[in-house]
C-alpha positions as protocol buffer text, in pm:
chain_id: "A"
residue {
  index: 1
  type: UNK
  ca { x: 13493 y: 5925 z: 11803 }
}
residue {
  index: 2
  type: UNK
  ca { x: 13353 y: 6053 z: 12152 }
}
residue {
  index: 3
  type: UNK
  ca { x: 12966 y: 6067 z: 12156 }
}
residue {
  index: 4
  type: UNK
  ca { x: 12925 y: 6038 z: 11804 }
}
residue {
  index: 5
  type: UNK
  ca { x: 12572 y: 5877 z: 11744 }
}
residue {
  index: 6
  type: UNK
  ca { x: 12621 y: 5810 z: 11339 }
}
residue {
  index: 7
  type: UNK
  ca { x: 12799 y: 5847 z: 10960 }
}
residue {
  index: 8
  type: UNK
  ca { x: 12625 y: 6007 z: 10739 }
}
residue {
  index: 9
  type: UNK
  ca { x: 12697 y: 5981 z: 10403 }
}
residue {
  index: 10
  type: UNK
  ca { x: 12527 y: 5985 z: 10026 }
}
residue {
  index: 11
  type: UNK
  ca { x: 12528 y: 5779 z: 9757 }
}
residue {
  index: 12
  type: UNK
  ca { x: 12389 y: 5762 z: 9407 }
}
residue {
  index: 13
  type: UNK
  ca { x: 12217 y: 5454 z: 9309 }
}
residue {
  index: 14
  type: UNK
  ca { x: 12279 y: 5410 z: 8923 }
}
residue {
  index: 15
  type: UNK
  ca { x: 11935 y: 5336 z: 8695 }
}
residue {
  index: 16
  type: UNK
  ca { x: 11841 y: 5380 z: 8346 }
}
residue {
  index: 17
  type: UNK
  ca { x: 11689 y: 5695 z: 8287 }
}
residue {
  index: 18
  type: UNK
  ca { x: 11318 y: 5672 z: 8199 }
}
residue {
  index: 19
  type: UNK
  ca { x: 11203 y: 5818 z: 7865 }
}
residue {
  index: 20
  type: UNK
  ca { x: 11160 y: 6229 z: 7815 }
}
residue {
  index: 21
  type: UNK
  ca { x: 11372 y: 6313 z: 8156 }
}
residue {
  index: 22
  type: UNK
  ca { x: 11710 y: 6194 z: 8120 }
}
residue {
  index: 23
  type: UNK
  ca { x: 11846 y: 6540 z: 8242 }
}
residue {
  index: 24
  type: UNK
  ca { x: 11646 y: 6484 z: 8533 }
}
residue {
  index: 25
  type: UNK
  ca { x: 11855 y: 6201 z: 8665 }
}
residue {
  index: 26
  type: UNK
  ca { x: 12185 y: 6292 z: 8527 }
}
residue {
  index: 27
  type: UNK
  ca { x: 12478 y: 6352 z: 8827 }
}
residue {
  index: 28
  type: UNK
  ca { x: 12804 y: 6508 z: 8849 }
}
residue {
  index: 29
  type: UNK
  ca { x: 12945 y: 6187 z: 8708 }
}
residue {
  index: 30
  type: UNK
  ca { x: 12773 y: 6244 z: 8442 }
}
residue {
  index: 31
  type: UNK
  ca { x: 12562 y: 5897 z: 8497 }
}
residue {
  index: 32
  type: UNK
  ca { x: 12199 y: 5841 z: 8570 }
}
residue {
  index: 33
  type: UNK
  ca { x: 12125 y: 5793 z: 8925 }
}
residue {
  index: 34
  type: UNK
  ca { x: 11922 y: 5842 z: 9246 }
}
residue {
  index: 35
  type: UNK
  ca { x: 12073 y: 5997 z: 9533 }
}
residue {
  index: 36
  type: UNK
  ca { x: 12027 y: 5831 z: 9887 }
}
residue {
  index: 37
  type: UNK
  ca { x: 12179 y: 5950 z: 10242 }
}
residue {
  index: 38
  type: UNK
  ca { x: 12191 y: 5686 z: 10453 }
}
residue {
  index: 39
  type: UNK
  ca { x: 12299 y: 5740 z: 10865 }
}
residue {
  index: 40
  type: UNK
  ca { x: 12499 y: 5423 z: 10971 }
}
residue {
  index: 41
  type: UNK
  ca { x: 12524 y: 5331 z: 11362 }
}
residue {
  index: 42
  type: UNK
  ca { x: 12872 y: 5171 z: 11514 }
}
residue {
  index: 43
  type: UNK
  ca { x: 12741 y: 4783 z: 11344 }
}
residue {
  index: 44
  type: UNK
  ca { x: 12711 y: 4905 z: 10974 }
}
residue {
  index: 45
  type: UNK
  ca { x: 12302 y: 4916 z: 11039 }
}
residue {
  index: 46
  type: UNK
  ca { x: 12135 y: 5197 z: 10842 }
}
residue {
  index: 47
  type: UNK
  ca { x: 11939 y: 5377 z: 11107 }
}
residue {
  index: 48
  type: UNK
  ca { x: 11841 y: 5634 z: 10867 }
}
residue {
  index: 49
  type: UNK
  ca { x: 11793 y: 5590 z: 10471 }
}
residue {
  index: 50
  type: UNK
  ca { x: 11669 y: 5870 z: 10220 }
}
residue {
  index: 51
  type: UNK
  ca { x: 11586 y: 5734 z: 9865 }
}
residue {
  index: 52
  type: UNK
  ca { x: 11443 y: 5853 z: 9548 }
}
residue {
  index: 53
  type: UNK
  ca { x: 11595 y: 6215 z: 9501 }
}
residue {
  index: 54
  type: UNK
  ca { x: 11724 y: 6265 z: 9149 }
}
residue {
  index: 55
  type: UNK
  ca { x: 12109 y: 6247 z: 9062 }
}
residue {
  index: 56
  type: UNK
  ca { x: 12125 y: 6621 z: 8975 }
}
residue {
  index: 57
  type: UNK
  ca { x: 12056 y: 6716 z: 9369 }
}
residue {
  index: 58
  type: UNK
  ca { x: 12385 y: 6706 z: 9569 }
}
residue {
  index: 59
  type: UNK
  ca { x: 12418 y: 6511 z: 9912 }
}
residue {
  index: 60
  type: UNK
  ca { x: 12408 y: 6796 z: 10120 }
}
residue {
  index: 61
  type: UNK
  ca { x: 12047 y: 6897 z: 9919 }
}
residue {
  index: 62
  type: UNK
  ca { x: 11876 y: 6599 z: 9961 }
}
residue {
  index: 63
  type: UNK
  ca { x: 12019 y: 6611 z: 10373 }
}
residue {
  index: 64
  type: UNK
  ca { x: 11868 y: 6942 z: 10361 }
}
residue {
  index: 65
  type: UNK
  ca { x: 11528 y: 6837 z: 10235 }
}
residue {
  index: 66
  type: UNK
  ca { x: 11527 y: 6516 z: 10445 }
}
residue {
  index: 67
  type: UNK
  ca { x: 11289 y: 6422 z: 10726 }
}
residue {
  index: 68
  type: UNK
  ca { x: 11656 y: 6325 z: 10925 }
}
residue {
  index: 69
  type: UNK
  ca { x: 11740 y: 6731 z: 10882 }
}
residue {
  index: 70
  type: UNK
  ca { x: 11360 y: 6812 z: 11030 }
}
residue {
  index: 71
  type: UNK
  ca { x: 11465 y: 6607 z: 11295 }
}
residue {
  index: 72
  type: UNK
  ca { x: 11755 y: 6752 z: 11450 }
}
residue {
  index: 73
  type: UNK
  ca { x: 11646 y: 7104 z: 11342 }
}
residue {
  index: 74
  type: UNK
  ca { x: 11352 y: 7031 z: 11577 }
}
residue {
  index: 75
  type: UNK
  ca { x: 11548 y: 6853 z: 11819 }
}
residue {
  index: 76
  type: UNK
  ca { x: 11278 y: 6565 z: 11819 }
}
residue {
  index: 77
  type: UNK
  ca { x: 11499 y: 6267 z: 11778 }
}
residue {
  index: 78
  type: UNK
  ca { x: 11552 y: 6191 z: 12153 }
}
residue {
  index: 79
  type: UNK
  ca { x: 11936 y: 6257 z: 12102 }
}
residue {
  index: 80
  type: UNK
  ca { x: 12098 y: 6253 z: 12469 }
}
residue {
  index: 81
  type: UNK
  ca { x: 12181 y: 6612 z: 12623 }
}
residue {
  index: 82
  type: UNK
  ca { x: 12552 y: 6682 z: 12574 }
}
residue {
  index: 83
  type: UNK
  ca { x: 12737 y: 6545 z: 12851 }
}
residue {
  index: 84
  type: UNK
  ca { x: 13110 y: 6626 z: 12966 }
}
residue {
  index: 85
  type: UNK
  ca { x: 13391 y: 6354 z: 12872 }
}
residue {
  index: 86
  type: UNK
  ca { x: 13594 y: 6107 z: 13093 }
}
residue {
  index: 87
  type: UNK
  ca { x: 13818 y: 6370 z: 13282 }
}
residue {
  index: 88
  type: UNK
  ca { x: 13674 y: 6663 z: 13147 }
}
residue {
  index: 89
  type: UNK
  ca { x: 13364 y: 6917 z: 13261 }
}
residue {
  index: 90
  type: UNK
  ca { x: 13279 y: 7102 z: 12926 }
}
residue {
  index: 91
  type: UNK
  ca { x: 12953 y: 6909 z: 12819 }
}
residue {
  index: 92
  type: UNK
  ca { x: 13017 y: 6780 z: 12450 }
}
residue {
  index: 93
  type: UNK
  ca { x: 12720 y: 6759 z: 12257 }
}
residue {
  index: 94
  type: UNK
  ca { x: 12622 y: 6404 z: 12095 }
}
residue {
  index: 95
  type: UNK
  ca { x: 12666 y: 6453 z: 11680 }
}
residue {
  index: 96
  type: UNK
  ca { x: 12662 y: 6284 z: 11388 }
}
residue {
  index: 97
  type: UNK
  ca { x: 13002 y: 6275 z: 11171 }
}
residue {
  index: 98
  type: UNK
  ca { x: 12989 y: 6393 z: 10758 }
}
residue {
  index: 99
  type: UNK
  ca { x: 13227 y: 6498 z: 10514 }
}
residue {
  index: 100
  type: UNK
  ca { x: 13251 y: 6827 z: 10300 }
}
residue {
  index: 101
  type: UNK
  ca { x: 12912 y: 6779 z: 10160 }
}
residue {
  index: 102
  type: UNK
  ca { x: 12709 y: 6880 z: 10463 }
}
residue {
  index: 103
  type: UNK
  ca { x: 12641 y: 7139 z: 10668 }
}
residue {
  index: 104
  type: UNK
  ca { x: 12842 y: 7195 z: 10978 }
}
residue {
  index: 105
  type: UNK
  ca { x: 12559 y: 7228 z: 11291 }
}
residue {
  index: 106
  type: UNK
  ca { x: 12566 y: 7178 z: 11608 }
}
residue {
  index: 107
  type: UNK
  ca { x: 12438 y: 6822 z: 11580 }
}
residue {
  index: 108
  type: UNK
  ca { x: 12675 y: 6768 z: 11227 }
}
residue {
  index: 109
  type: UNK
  ca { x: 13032 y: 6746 z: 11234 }
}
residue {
  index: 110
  type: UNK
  ca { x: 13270 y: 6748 z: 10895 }
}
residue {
  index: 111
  type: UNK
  ca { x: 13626 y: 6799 z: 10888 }
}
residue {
  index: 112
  type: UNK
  ca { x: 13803 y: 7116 z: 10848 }
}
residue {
  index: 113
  type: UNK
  ca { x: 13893 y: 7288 z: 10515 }
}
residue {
  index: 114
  type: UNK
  ca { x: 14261 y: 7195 z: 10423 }
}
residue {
  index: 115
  type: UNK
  ca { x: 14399 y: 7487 z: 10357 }
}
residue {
  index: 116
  type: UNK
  ca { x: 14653 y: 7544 z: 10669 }
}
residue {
  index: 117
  type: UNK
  ca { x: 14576 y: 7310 z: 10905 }
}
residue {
  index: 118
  type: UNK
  ca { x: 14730 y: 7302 z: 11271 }
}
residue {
  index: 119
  type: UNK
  ca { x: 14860 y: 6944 z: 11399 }
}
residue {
  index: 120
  type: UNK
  ca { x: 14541 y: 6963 z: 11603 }
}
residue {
  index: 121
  type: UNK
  ca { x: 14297 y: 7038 z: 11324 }
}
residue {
  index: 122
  type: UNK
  ca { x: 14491 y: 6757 z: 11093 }
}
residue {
  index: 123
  type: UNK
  ca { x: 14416 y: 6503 z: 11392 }
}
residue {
  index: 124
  type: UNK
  ca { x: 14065 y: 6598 z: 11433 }
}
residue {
  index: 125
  type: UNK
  ca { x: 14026 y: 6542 z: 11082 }
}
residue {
  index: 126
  type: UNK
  ca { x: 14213 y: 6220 z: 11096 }
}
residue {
  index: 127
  type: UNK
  ca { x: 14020 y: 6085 z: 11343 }
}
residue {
  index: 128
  type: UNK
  ca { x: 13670 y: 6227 z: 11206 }
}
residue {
  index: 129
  type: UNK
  ca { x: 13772 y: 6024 z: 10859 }
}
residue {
  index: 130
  type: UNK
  ca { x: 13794 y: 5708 z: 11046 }
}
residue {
  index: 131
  type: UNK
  ca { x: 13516 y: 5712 z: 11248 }
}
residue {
  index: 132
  type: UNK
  ca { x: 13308 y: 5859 z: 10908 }
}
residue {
  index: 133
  type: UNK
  ca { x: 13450 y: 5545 z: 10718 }
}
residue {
  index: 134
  type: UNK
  ca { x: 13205 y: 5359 z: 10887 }
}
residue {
  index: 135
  type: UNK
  ca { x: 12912 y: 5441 z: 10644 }
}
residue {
  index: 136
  type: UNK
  ca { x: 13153 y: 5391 z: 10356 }
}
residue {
  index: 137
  type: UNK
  ca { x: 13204 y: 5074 z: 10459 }
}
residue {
  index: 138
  type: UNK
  ca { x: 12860 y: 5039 z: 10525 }
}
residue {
  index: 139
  type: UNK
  ca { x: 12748 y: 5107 z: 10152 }
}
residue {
  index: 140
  type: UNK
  ca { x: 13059 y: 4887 z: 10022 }
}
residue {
  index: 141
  type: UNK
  ca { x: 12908 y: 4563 z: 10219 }
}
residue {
  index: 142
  type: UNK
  ca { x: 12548 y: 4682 z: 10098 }
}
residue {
  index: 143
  type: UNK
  ca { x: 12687 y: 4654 z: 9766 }
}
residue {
  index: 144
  type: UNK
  ca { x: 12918 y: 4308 z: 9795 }
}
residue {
  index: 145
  type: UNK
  ca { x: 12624 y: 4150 z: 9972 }
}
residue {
  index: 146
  type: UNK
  ca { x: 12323 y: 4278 z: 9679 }
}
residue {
  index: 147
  type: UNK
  ca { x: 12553 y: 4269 z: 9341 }
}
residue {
  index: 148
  type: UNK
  ca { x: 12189 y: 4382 z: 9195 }
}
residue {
  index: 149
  type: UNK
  ca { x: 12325 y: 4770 z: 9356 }
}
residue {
  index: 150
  type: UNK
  ca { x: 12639 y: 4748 z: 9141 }
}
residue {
  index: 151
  type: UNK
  ca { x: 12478 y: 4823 z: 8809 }
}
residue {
  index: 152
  type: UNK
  ca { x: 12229 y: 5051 z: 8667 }
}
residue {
  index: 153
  type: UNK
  ca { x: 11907 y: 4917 z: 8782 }
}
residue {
  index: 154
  type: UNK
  ca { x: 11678 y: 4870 z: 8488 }
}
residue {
  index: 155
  type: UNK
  ca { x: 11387 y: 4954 z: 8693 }
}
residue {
  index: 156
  type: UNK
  ca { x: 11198 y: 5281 z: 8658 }
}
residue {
  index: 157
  type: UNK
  ca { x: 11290 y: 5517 z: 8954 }
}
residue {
  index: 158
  type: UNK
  ca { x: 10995 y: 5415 z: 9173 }
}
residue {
  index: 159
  type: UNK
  ca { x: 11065 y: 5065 z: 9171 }
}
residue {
  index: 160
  type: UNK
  ca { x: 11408 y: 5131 z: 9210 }
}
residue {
  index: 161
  type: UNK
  ca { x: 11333 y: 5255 z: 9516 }
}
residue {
  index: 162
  type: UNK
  ca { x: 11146 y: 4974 z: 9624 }
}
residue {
  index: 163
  type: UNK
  ca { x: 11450 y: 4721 z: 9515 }
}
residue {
  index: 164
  type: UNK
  ca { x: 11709 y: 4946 z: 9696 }
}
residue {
  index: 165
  type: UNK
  ca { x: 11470 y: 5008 z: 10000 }
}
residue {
  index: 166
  type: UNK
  ca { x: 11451 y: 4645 z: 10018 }
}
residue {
  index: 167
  type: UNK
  ca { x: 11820 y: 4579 z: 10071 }
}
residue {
  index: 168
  type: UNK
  ca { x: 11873 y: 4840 z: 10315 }
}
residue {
  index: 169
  type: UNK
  ca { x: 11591 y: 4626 z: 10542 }
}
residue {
  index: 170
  type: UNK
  ca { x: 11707 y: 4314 z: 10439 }
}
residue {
  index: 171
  type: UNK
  ca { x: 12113 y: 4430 z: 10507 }
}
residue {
  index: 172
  type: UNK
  ca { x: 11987 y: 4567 z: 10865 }
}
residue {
  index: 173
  type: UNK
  ca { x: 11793 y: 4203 z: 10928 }
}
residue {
  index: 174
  type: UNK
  ca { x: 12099 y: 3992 z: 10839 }
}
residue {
  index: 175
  type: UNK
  ca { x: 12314 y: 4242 z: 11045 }
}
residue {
  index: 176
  type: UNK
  ca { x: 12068 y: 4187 z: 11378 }
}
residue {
  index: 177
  type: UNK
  ca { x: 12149 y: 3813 z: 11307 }
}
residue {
  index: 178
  type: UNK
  ca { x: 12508 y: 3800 z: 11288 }
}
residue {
  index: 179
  type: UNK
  ca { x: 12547 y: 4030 z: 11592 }
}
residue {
  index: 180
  type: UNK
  ca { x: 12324 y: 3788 z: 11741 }
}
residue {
  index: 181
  type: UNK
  ca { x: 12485 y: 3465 z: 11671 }
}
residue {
  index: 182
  type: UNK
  ca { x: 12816 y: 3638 z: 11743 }
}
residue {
  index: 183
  type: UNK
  ca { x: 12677 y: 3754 z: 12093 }
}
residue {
  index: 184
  type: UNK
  ca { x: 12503 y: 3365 z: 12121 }
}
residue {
  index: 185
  type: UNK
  ca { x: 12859 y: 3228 z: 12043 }
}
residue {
  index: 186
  type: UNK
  ca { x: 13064 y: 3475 z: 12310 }
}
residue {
  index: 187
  type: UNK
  ca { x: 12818 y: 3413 z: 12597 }
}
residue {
  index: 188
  type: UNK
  ca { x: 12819 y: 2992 z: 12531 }
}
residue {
  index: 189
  type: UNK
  ca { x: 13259 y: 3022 z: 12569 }
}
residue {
  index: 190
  type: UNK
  ca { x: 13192 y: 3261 z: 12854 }
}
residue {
  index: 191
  type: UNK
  ca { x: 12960 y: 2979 z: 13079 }
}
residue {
  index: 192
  type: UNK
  ca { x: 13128 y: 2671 z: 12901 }
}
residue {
  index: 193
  type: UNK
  ca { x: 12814 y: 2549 z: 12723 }
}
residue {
  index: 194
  type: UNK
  ca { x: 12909 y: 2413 z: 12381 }
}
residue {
  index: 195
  type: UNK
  ca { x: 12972 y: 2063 z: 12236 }
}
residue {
  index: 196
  type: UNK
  ca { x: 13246 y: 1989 z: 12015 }
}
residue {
  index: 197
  type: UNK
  ca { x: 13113 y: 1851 z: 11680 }
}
């Protein structure tokens, strides 16, 4: 997806509810949860993780409460100027892909509404849905690698936090290191420098 800089997507993080605030955590599931939004780059890193909010707050409220939101509101996040395409002299601006649940800005896209879409607007929305599976993805290796995240954590909220926090960093780190040895392993066939073992 052209000059698309990160998926952003939201996901609730199931716990046990503490004691005199069940309500408080309950989602549209009907489960007990916190909600994260998470921004995932091209390599399934997290550049961007929101944690803690309660399950009754929907993705696009905790985006709209988020430090991320502040961010591009403000126009602080060093995102590059929009810059024309290949062949073509409009200047695109650089964005982030969504779906339904946020807001459509400048800096946000999300497909269009399905009621009577053109060819054009179906491909768009195609093609936005790919590129926005990324995060998906993202979470669904999160999860596969740190089986802890496919339960209800038994942890109050604020050390659920931590926990979940802690896999997000430690995801990211192991991410760095397979890009690297990947990167190691290309670069050693390129010049020829490798024994056979």
């Amino acid at each position: 997806f052209p000059h698309c800089i990160g998926a952003l997507d939201g996901k609730n993080v199931l716990i046990r509810p503490p004691p005199n605030s069940v309500s408080y955590y309950i989602n549209y599931k009907h489960t007990f949860s916190i909600v994260l939004i998470a921004l995932v780059d091209a390599d399934y890193k997290f550049t961007y993780v929101n944690i803690g909010c309660n399950g009754r707050i929907s993705d696009g409220g905790v985006y709209g409460n988020s430090s991320l939101c502040s961010a591009l509101e403000s126009n602080t996040l060093n995102i590059p100027c929009p810059t024309p395409l290949s062949n073509d002299k409009i200047p695109l601006p650089y964005l982030i892909v969504a779906d339904d649940a946020f807001p459509l800005e400048p800096y946000i896209q999300k497909p269009y509404g399905q009621v009577r879409l053109t060819k054009k607007k179906r491909i768009f929305n195609y093609r936005l849905s790919r590129a926005r599976r990324i995060v998906e993805n993202a979470f669904g290796i999160l999860a596969n690698r740190f089986q802890v995240l496919m339960n209800p954590l038994r942890l109050a909220p604020e050390k659920a936090e931590v926990v979940v926090l802690a896999c997000y960093l430690l995801h990211n780190f192991f991410a760095i290191i397979i890009i690297t040895q990947y990167l190691f392993t290309t670069r050693q066939l390129r010049h020829r420098r490798f024994r056979y073992t």
